[in-house]
N, C-alpha and C positions, 0 to 999 in steps of 0.2 A: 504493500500500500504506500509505502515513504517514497519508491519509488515512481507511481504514478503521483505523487502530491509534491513533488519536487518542484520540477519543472515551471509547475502552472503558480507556485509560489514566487518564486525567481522572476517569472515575468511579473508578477504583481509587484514586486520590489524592484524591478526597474523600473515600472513604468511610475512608482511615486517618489522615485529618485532623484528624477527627470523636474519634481513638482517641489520636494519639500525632504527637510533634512531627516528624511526617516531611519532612526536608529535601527539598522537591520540585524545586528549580531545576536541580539535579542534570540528574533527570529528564526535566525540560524540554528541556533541551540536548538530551539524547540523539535526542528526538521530533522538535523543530523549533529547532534552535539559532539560530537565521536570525528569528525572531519578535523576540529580545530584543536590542537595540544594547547590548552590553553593554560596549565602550569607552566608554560614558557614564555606568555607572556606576560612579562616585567623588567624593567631596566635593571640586568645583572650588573653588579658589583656598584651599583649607585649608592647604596647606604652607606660602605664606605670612601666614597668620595665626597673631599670636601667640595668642591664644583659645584658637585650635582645638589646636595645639600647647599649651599648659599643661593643657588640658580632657584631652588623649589620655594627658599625663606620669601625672596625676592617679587616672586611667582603670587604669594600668600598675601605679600604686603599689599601687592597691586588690589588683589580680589579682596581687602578688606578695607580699602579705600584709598589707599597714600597713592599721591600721583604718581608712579612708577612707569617708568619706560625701558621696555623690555624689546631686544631683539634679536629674532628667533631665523636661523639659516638654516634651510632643507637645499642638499643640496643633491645632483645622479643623475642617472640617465633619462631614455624616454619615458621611463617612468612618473618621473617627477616635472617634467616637460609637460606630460598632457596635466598636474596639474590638480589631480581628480583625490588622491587619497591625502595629500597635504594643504589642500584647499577643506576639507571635513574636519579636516582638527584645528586650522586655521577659523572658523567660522566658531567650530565649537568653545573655542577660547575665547573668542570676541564674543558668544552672546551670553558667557557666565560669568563674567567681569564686570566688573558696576565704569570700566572704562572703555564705551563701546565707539569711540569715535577716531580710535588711531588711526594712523596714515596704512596704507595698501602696501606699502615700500616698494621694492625692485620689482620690474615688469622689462617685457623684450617685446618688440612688434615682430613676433615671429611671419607671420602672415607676407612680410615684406623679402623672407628668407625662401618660402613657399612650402614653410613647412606647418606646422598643427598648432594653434594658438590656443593658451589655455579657456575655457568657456567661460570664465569667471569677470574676465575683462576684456578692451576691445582694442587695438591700435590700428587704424587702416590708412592704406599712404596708395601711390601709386607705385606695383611692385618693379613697372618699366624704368620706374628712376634709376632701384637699388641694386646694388650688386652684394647681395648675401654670403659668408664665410662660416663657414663649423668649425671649433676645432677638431670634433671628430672623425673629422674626412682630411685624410692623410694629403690629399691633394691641393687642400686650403689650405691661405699663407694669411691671416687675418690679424688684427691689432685688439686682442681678448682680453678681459677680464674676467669675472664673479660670474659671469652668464655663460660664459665659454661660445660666443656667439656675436659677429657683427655685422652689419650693413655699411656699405657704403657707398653715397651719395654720386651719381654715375650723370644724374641728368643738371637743368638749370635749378630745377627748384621741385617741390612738392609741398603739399599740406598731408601735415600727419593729425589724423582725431584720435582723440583719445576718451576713451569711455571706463571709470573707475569700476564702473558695474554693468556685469551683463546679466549672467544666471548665480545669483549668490543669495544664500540666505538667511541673510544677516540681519539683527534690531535694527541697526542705525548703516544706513548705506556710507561708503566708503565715499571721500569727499578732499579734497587735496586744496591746496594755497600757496604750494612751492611744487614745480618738477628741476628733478637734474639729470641734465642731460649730459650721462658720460660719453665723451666725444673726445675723440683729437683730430681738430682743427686750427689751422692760424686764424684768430677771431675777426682778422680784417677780410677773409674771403667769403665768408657766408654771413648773412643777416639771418636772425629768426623774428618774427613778430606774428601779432594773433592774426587767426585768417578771420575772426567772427570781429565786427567792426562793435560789435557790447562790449567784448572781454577786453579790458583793459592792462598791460604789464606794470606792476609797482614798478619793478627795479630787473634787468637782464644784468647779469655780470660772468663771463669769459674769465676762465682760471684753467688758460693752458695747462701752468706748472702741475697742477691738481687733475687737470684731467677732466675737467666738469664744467657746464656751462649753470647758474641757478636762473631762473624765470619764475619773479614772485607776483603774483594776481593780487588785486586789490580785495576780490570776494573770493569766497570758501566755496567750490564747485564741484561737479562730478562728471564732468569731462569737459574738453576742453579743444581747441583746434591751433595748430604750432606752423605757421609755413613757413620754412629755410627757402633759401635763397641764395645762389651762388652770385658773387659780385662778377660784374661784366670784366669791370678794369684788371682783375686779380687776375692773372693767368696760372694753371696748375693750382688751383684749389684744390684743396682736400680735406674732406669732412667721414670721419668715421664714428657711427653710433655704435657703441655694444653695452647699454641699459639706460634703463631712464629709473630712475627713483618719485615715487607721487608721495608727496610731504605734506604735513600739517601739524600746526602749536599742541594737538592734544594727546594728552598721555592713555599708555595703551600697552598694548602688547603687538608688535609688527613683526610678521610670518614670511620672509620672504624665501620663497622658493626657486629655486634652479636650475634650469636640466636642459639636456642638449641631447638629442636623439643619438644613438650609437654613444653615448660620450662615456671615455672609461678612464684612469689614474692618468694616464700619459696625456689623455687630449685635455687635462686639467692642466698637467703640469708645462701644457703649452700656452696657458695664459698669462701670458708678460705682467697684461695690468690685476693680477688678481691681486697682489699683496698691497700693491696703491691704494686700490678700491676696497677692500674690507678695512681696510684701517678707517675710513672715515666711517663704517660702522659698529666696530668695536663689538661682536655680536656676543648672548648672553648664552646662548643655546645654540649649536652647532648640528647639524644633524648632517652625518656624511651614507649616501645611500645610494653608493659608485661600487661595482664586483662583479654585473650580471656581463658585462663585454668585458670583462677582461676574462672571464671566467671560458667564455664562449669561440675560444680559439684553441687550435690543436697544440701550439707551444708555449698554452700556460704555464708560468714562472713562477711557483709558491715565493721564491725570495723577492723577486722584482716588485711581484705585487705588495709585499709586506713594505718592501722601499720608496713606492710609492708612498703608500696608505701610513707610514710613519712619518713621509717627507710633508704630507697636507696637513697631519696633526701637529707639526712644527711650526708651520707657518699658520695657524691657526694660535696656536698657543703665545707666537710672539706678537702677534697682534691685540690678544686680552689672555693673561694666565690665567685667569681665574675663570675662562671660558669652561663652562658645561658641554662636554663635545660627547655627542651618543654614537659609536658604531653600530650599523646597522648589517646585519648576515643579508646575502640580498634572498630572494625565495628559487626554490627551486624548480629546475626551467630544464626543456629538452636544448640536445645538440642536433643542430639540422632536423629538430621535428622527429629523430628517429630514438636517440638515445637520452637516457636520465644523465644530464651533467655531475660527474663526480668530483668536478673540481670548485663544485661550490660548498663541499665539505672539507676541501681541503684550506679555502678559505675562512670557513667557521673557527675551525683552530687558530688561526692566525691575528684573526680580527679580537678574539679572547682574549689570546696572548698580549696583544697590542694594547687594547684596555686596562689589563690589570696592569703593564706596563707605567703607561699614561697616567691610572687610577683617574678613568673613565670609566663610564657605562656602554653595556651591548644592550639592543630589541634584537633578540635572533629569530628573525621570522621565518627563516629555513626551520627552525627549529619548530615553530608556531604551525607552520603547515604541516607537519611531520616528517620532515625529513628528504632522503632520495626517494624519489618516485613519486612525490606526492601531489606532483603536477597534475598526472593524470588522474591522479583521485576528482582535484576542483576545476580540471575542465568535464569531467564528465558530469558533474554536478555544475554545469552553468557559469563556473566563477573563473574560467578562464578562456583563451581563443587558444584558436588548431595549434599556435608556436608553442602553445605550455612555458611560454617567457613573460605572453602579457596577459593583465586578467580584461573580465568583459567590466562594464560600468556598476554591473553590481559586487564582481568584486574586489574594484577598485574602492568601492564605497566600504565592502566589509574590512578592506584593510587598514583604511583611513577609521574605521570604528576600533580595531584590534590595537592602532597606536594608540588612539584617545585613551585608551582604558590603561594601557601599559601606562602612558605618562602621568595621567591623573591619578592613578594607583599609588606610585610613586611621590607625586603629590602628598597626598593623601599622610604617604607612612611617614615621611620628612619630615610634616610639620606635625603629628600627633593629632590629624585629622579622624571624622568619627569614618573608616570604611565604609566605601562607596557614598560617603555622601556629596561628593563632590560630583561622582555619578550620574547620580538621580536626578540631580541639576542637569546635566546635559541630555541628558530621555527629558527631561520636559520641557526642554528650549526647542521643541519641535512640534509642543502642541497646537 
């Protein structure tokens, strides 16, 4: 019977997916509770880290009132690109916070690259301007930072809109009064000003040496229209976007997320501007969720990959020591659609080791789905596509539910909270 009542559940939890933050793990339980190891989800070795413990204090102060500003990096591949499982706990954090009006932070007009922009917000330009770069296409030669991702400006001009909210479901909509435009450009080649003759600019100011152009609006908005403009007189201009930042004075917790399709340790450790550009966010919570492509080639390097993944948490840690950095196990995935990747267990050890190193915390969600082979368990139950790499939208959503609870849990025992009730709070932010 569970198996004829699968199915036609899954679809009913997509399709309120699609409408409203319906907590489905719930759900899940109820169907097949036996799918999900869920004694494994919890941030190991965080009780003893001081990090994790001052990041949770911090976390506490905000949700009991003090103006606290908090900033949170998820950072990985196509996974965290499309957007879907760290957008749910991003939302769930903003509607249980008595501080519901923070900024969006870092966004990428992927659209302009031609690849998948997250659904949550909107950048549209025209894509015949731009000439788009990955770093994880061996073949691009591009000027990256934090997004691992850039465009650059090929025609005279365009207008870029920007929209803070698409499909999000949030108390208070997302609403900006400062964008930064991470760029490198000489400021005498390109103009930007608003294309909407309403919206008026306080103050533009061009900060080469930094890397950033800031554009501050006189009103608090929720989208907004930017045309650049290449000067006639300048010849060889050159304008490179790889992120935009959407800001504002109120405190909060800001979730900015990541990801770059195919992107694995090396296409990171080819972004020049990444240590420039986190430094001006000093982040409080790090979330590294990069393994599934490096894992996914025939001459994976257990050591390489550790030198990597130890060389990010170094330049993460010089930028704030007292950063909370969570390793994350990535899940488990076929090779070529044919075999159970074993080299994602051989990174589970490594990423441990790494942690209790660092005296940091792991999510091992390899662990969480049970293991090798457990792929095919949650695509034949709906929760994943034919590659057994990526899940379908429900469940993306069940994994973005699977953090929440891991993190809040953790929450929870940090500060001497009563179990689950910080929980309970987010099942009824959806009523």
């Amino acid at each position: 019977m569970k198996k004829k009542i699968l199915p036609a559940l899954l679809l009913l939890l997509f399709s309120a997916s699609l409408n409203a933050q319906h907590f489905i793990l719930d759900s899940i339980r109820q169907v097949n509770g036996s799918l999900i190891k869920e004694e494994f989800n919890t941030f190991a070795f965080a009780d003893s880290s001081e990090n994790f413990n001052r990041f949770f204090h911090k976390l506490d102060s905000l949700y009991n009132g003090y103006p606290v500003d908090i900033q949170i990096f998820h950072i990985g591949g196509s996974h965290i690109q499309a957007d879907i499982y760290p957008n749910r706990v991003r939302e769930y954090l903003r509607n249980i916070t008595p501080f519901t009006g923070s900024a969006r932070g870092l966004i990428f007009p992927y659209r302009l690259v031609g690849t998948n922009n997250p659904a949550n917000y909107a950048i549209t330009g025209d894509r015949k301007q731009w000439k788009g770069e990955r770093s994880s296409r061996s073949g691009d030669s591009g000027l990256w930072g934090l997004c691992g991702i850039s465009v650059t400006l090929d025609g005279d001009s365009d207008t870029l809109r920007i929209s803070a909210n698409r499909k999000v479901n949030v108390k208070a909509p997302y609403t900006f009064d400062k964008i930064r435009l991470f760029i490198e450009s000489d400021s005498s080649g390109y103009t930007v000003a608003p294309s909407d003759s309403l919206l008026k600019f306080r103050s533009l100011i061009f900060n080469p040496e930094k890397g950033y152009c800031d554009i501050e609006f006189y009103d608090t908005v929720s989208s907004a229209g930017l045309l650049i403009s290449k000067n006639d007189s300048i010849d060889n201009a050159f304008l490179s976007l790889s992120g935009m930042e959407l800001k504002n004075g109120f405190h909060g917790i800001s979730y900015n997320s990541i990801g770059v399709n195919g992107a694995s340790f090396r296409s990171y450790s080819r972004c020049t501007l990444f240590n420039r550009q986190l430094q001006l966010f000093r982040p409080d919570l790090f979330i590294i969720s990069i393994g599934t492509n490096d894992a996914s080639t025939r001459d994976f390097d257990a050591e390489r990959f550790r030198s990597y993944y130890d060389s990010l948490i170094s330049v993460i840690q010089a930028v704030n020591p007292e950063c909370a950095i969570l390793l994350t196990v990535p899940n488990d995935s076929y090779y070529r659609k044919k075999y159970p990747n074993k080299n994602t267990a051989i990174q589970q050890q490594v990423i441990h080791e790494l942690a209790r190193k660092h005296r940091q915390a792991v999510w091992d969600f390899y662990a969480v789905m049970g293991g090798l082979g457990s792929s095919q368990r949650w695509y034949n139950r709906k929760l994943m596509v034919y590659d057994r790499i990526h899940f379908t939208l429900t469940g993306y959503n069940l994994k973005g539910d699977l953090l929440a609870v891991a993190l809040i849990g953790q929450w929870e025992r940090s500060t001497g909270r009563e179990p689950e009730s910080l929980i309970r709070l987010i099942k009824r932010s959806d009523e």
